[in-house]
C-alpha positions as CSV (number, residue, x, y, z in Angstrom):
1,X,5.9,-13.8,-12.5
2,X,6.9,-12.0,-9.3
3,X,10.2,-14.4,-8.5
4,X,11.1,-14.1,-12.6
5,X,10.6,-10.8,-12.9
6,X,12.5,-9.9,-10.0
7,X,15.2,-11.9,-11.0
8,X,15.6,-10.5,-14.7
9,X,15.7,-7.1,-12.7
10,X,18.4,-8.2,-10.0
11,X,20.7,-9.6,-13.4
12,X,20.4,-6.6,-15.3
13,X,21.0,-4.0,-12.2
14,X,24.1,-6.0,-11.0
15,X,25.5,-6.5,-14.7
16,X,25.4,-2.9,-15.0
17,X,27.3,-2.3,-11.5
18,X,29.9,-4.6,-12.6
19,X,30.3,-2.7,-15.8
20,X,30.0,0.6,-14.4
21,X,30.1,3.7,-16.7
22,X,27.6,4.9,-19.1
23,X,26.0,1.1,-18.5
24,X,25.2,1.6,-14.9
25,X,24.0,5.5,-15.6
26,X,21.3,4.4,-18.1
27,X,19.5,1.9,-15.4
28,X,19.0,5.1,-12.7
29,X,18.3,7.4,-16.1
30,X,15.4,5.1,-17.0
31,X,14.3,3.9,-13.8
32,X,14.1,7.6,-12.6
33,X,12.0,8.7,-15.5
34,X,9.5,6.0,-15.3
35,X,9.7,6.5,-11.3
36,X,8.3,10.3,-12.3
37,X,5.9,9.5,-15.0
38,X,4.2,6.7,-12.3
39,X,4.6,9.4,-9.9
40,X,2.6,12.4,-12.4
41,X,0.0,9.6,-13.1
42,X,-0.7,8.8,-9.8
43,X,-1.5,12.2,-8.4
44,X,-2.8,13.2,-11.3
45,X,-0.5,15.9,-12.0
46,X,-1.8,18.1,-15.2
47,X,-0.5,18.5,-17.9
48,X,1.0,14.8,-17.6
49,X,2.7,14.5,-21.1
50,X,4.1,17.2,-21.2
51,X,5.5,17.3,-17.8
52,X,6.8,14.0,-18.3
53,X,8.8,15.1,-21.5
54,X,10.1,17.7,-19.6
55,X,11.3,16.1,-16.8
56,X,12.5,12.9,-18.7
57,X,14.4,15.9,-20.9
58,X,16.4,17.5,-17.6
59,X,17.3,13.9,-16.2
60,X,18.4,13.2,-19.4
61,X,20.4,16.6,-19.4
62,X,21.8,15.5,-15.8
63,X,23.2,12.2,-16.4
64,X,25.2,13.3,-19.4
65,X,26.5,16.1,-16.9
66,X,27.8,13.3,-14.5
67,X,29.2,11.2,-17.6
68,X,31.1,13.7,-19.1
69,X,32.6,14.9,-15.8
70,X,31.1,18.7,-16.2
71,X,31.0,20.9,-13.5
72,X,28.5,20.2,-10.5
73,X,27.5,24.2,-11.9
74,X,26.8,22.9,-15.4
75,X,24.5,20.4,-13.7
76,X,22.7,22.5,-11.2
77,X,22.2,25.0,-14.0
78,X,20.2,21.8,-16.2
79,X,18.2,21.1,-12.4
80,X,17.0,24.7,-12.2
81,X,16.2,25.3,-15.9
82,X,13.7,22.0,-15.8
83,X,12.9,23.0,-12.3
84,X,12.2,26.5,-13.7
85,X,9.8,25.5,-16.6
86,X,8.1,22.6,-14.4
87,X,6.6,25.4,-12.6
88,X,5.9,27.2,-15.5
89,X,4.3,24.3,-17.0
90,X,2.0,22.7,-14.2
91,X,-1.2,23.5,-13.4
92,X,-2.1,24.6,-9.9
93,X,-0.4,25.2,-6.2
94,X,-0.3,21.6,-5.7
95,X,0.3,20.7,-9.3
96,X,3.5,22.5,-9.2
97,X,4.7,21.0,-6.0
98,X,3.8,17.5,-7.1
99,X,6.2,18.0,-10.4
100,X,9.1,19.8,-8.5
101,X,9.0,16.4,-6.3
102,X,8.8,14.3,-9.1
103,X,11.9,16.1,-10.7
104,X,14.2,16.1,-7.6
105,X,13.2,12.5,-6.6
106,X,14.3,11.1,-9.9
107,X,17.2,13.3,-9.9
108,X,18.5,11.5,-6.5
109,X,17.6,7.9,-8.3
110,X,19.7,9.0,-11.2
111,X,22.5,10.9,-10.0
112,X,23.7,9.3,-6.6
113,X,24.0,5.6,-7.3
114,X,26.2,6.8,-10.7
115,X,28.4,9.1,-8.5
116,X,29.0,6.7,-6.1
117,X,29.8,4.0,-8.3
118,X,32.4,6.5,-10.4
119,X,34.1,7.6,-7.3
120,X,37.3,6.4,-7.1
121,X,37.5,6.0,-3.9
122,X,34.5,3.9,-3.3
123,X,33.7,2.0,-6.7
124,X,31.7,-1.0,-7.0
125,X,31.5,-1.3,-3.1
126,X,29.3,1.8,-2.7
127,X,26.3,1.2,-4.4
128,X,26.3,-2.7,-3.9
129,X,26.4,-1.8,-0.2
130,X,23.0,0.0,-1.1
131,X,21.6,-3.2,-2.6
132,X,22.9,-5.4,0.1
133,X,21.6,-3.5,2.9
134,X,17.9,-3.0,1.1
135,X,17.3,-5.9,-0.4
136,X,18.1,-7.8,2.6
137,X,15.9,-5.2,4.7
138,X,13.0,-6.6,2.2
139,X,13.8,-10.1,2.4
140,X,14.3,-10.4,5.8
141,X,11.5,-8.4,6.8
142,X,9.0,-10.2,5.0
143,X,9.8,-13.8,6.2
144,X,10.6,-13.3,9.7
145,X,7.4,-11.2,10.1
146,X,5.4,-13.7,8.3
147,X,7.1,-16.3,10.8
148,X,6.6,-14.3,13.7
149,X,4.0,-12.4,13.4
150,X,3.1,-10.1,16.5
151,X,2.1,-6.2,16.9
152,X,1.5,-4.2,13.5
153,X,4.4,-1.7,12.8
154,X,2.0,1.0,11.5
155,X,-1.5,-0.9,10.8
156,X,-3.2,2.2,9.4
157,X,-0.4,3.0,6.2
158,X,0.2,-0.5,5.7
159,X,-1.5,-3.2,7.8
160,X,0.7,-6.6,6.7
161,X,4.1,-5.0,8.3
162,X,5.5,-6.1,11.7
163,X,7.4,-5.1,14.3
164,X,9.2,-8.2,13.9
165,X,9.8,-8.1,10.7
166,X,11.4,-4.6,10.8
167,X,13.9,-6.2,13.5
168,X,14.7,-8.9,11.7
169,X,15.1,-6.6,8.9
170,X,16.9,-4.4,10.9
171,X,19.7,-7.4,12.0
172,X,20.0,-8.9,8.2
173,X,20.7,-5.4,6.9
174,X,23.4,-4.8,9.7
175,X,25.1,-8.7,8.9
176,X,24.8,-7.8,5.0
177,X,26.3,-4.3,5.1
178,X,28.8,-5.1,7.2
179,X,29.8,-8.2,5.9
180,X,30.0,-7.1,2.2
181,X,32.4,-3.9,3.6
182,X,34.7,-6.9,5.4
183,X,34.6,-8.8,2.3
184,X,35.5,-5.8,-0.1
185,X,38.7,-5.3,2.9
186,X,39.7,-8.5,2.1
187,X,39.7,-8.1,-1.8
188,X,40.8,-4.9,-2.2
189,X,37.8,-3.5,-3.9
190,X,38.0,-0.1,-2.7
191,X,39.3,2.7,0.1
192,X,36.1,2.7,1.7
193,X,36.0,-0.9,2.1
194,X,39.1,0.1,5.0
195,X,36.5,1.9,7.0
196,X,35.8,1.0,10.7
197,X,32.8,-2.3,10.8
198,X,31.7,-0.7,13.5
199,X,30.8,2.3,11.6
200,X,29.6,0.4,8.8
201,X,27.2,-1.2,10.8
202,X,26.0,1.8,12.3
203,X,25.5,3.1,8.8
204,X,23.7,-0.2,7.7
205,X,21.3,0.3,11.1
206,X,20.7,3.8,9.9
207,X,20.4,2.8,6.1
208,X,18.0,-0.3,6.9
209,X,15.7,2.5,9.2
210,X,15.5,4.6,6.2
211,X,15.1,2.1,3.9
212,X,11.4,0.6,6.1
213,X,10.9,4.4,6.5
214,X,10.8,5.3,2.5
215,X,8.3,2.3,1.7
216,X,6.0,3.1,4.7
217,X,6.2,6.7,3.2
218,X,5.4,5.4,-0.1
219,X,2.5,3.2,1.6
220,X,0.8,6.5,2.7
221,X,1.4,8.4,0.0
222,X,-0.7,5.5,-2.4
223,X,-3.7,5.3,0.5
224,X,-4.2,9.1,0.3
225,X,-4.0,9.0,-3.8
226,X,-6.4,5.6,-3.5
227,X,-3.8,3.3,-5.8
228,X,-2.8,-0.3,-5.0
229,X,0.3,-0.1,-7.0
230,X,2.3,3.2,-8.3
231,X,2.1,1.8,-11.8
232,X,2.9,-1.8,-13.5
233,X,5.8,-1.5,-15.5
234,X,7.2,-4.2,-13.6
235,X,5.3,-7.3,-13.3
236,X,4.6,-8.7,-10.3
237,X,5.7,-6.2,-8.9
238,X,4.0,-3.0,-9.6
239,X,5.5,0.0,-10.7
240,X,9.4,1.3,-10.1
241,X,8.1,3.4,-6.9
242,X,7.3,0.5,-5.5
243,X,10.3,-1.2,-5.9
244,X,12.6,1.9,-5.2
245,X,10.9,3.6,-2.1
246,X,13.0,2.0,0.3
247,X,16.4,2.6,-2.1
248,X,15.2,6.3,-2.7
249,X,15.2,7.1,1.1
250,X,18.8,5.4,1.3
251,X,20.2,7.4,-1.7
252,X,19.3,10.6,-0.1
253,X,21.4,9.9,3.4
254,X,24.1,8.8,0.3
255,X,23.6,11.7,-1.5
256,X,24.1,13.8,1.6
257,X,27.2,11.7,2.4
258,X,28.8,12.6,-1.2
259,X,28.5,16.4,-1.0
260,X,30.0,16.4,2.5
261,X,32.6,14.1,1.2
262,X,33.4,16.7,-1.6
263,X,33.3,19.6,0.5
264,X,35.8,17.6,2.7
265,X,38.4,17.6,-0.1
């Protein structure tokens, strides 16, 4: 069920990049509200439904901004408006921080892997440089740890991961980033695909950190809630958070790299 369902998944993400567009928007759109509503359930964040609907309601308000090319204004104004009732509506000091973070984390799932794909500089290259660099972390990291074994990497948040394994996830993400980039030189896919390798591979390193960062994160964050998984809308696999911890922790060095790319122009 694991290897199927992971499979389906990979198909349907990677037809979308290909197609780009409204296609590609709807994966983020979806995955980032059922990334929330696993994220409300799982700290039990009152009142769920309705702060679900509401958040669900601004991301949808977002991603129709980025479609239709409105100003980054138009957009912020949706963010603060659902940012503005969330606090309204939750219940509770923590309450309201736990739903703020639930709306600006799905924001980042459904805004930066659409903008980078629909930049025309970067294309198809960007975000498939994203997938390239984490799923490789994942793969890689599990085998060669399972081969190798040796010292925990943090035994206490999550006591299967190895030092070895984040090494050898470390090198595959490095030969996989950098590799795609040379390949996208060679094809023409995009401007950025003419940056330096050995930048990319610095980025890749730096990416592939972040990545094993995010999902140790995410580890934690399920110990101190007492949860296995962060839902099971996928199966075999858990929920969405557990699928996009390591991906959420790259889109935010991404997003950071798209504002400072716009405020280069």
């Amino acid at each position: 069920m694991r290897v199927v369902s992971g499979v389906i998944l990979a198909v349907i993400v990677v037809a979308a990049l290909v197609e780009g567009g409204w296609a590609f928007a709807v994966v983020w759109l979806v995955a980032g509200i059922v990334g929330a509503s696993e994220w409300i359930g799982m700290t039990r964040t009152r009142p769920g439904g309705f702060l679900i609907l509401l958040i669900g309601a601004t991301l949808v308000g977002l991603a129709l901004c980025a479609q239709s090319d409105s100003s980054p204004f138009a957009a912020l104004a949706v963010f603060v408006s659902g940012a503005a009732a969330v606090l309204v509506i939750a219940q509770g000091g923590r309450g309201r921080v736990r739903a703020l973070a639930a709306l600006a984390g799905a924001a980042v799932i459904v805004l930066v892997p659409s903008a980078l794909r629909d930049d025309p500089g970067i294309g198809i290259l960007g975000p498939a440089w994203m997938f390239a660099v984490v799923w490789s972390t994942d793969i890689a990291a599990y085998f060669t740890g399972r081969a190798l074994g040796g010292p925990k990497l943090m035994p206490r948040v999550s006591p299967k991961k190895t030092w070895s394994g984040a090494l050898g996830g470390l090198a595959a993400a490095v030969a996989a980033g950098t590799g795609l980039v040379a390949l996208g030189r060679v094809y023409g896919w995009s401007s950025l695909a003419e940056s330096p390798l050995e930048q990319v591979a610095l980025a890749s390193a730096v990416a592939s950190m972040l990545s094993q960062a995010g999902d140790l994160v995410e580890s934690g964050l399920k110990r101190v809630h007492g949860v296995k998984d962060s839902g099971r809308s996928i199966p075999g696999h858990g929920g969405v958070m557990d699928r996009l911890d390591g991906f959420f922790a790259v889109a935010l060095l991404v997003g950071l790299y798209l504002i400072l790319r716009r405020l280069a122009v």
